[in-house]
VEXDREN-2710 file (C-alpha; in Angstrom, 1 decimal):
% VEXDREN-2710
k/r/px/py/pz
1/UNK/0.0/0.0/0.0
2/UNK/1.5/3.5/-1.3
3/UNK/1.9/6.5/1.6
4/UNK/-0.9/9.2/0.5
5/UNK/1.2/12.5/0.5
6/UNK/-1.7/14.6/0.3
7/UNK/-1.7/15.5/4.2
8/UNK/2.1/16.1/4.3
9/UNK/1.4/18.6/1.7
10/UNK/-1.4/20.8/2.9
11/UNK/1.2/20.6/6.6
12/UNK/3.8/22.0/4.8
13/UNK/1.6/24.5/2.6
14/UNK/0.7/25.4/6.3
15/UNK/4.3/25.9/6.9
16/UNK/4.6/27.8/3.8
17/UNK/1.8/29.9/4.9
18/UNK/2.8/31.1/8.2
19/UNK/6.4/31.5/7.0
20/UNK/4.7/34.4/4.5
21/UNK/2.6/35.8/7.2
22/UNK/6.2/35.8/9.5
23/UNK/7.9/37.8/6.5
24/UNK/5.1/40.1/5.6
25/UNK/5.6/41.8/9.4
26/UNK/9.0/42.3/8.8
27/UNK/9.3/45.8/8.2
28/UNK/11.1/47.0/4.9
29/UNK/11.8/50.7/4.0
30/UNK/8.6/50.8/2.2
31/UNK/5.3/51.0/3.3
32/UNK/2.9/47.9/3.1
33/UNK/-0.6/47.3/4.2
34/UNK/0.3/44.1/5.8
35/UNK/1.9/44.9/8.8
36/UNK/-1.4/46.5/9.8
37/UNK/-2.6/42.9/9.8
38/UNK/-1.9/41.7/13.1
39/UNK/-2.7/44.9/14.9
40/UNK/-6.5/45.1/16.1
41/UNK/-8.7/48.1/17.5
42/UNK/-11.4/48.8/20.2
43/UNK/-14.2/49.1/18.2
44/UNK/-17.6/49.5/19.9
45/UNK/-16.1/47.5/22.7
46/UNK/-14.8/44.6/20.3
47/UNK/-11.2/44.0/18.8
48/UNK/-11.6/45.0/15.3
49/UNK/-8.6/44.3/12.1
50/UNK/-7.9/47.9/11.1
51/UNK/-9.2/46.4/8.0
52/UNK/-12.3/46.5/9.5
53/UNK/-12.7/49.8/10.8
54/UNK/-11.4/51.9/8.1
55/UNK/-9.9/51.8/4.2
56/UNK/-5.8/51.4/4.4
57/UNK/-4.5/53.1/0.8
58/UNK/-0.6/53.9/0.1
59/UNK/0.2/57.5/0.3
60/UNK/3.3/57.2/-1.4
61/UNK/6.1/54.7/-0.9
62/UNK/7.0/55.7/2.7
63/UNK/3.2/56.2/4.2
64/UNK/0.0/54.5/4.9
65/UNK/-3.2/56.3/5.3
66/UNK/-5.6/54.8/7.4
67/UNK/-9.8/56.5/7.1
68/UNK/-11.6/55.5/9.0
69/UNK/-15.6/55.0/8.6
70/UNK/-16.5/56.5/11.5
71/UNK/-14.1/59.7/12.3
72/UNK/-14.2/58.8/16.0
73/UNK/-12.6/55.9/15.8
74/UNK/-9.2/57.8/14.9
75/UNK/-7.7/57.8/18.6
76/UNK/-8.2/54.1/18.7
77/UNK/-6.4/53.4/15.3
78/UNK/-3.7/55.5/16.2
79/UNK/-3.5/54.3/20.0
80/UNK/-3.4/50.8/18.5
81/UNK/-0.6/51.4/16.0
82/UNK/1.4/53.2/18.6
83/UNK/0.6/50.6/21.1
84/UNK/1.8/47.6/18.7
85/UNK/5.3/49.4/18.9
86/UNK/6.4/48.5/15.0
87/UNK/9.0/51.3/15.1
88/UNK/6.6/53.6/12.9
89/UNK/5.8/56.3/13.2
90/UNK/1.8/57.4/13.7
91/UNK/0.1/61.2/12.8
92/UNK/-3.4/62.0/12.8
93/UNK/-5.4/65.2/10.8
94/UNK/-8.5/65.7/10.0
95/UNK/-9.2/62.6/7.4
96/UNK/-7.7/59.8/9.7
97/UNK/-4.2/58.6/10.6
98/UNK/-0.9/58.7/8.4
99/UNK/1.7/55.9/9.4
100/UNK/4.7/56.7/8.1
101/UNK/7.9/54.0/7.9
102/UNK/11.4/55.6/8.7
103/UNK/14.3/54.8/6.6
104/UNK/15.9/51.5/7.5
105/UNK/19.4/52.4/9.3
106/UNK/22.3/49.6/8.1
107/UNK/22.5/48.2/11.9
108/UNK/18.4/47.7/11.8
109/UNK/18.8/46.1/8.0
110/UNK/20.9/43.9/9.4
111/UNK/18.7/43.3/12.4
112/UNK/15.7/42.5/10.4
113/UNK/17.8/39.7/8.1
114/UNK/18.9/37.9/11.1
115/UNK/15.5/37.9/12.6
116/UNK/14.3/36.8/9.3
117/UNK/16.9/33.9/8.7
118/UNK/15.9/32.8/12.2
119/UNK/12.0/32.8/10.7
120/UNK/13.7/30.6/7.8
121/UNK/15.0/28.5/10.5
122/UNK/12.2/27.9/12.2
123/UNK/10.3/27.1/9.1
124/UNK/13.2/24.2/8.2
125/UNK/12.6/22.7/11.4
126/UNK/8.9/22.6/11.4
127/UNK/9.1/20.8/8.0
128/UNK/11.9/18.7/9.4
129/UNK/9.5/17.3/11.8
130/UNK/6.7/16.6/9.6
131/UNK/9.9/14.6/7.4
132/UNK/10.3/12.4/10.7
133/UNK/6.4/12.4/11.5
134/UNK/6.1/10.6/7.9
135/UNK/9.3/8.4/8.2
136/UNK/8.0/7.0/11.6
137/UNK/4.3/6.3/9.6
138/UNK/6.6/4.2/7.1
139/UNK/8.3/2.2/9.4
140/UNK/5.1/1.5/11.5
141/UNK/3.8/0.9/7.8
142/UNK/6.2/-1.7/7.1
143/UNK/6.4/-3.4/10.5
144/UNK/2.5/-3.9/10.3
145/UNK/2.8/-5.1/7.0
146/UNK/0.6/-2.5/4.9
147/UNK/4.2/-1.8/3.0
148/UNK/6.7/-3.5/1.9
149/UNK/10.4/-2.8/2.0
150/UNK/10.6/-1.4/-1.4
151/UNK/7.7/1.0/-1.1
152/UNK/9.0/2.4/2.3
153/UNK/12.3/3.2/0.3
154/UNK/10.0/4.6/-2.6
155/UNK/8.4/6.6/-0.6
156/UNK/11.3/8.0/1.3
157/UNK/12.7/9.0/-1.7
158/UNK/9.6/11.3/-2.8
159/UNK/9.3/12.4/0.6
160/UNK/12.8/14.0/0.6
161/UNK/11.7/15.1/-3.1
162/UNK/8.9/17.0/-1.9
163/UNK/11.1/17.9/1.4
164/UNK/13.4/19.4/-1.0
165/UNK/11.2/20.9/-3.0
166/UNK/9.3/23.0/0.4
167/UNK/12.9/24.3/0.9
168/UNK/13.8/25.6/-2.1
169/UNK/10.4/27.4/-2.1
170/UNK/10.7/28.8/1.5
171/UNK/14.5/29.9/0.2
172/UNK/13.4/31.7/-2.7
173/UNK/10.7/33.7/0.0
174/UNK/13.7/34.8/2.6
175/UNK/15.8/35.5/-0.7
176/UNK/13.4/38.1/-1.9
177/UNK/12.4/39.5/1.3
178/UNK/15.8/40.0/1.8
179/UNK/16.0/41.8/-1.3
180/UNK/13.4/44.2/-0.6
181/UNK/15.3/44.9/3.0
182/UNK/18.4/45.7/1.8
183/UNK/17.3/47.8/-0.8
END
């Protein structure tokens, strides 16, 4: 009986996925909606996505704008940025709230790569252990008899392909993260 790879898949397009979500709050030089993500506001005594409470647009490429729907929930949104402490840095006026993203020093570049090959890391070793969850299901496999020697060898070997394969993919991600920091 062959080892359906289906589930180790969608665990390591999991993987995949939070390894995005992990490099989408590293802050770059330029502005981006998705740091904004994570950070939630009172709204009408419930936690709200800024998403939620207002429209986030790009004023140019150093500054977000955040309107809100309803102009008394500015405070809140700019209480809540403030209070997230991203390093940004958080005006209001009269249509809503500007976040603006300072310029990147070379020490905080350089700060931001190693906390995002550590992300990387992290990533490699959660996939590492769904590599040894599956190789543990193929030896249990093969000592109850559902597969024989030659499929558990089979199967190892596309295992590591699609191991191999997550790798290259979550590289290619830190590469061009990495880009976008140091530029």
């Amino acid at each position: 009986m062959s080892y359906n790879f289906s589930e180790f898949k969608t665990r390591v397009e999991g993987i995949e996925e939070w390894l995005k979500k992990e490099f989408s709050l590293l802050r770059t030089g330029r502005a981006t909606s998705a740091i904004l993500d994570s950070i939630t506001v009172d709204s009408y005594g419930a936690q709200s996505p800024i998403a939620h409470v207002g429209n986030i647009v790009m004023e140019d490429a150093r500054t977000l704008r955040v309107t809100p729907w309803d102009k008394t929930q500015v405070k809140a949104i700019e209480g809540a940025i403030t209070k997230a402490n991203l390093g940004l840095s958080v005006s209001t006026d009269e249509n809503g709230v500007r976040v603006i993203f300072p310029e990147l020093t070379g020490e905080r570049r350089a700060q931001i790569i190693k906390l995002l090959k550590q992300k990387l890391e992290d990533a490699r070793i959660s996939l590492r252990k769904e590599r040894e969850g599956a190789i543990d299901t193929f030896k249990k496999m093969e000592k109850d008899g559902d597969m024989s020697e030659d499929e558990h060898r089979r199967n190892k070997e596309e295992l590591q392909k699609h191991v191999d394969e997550a790798n290259r993919r979550f590289e290619q991600l830190a590469e061009k993260k990495e880009g976008e920091i140091a530029a």
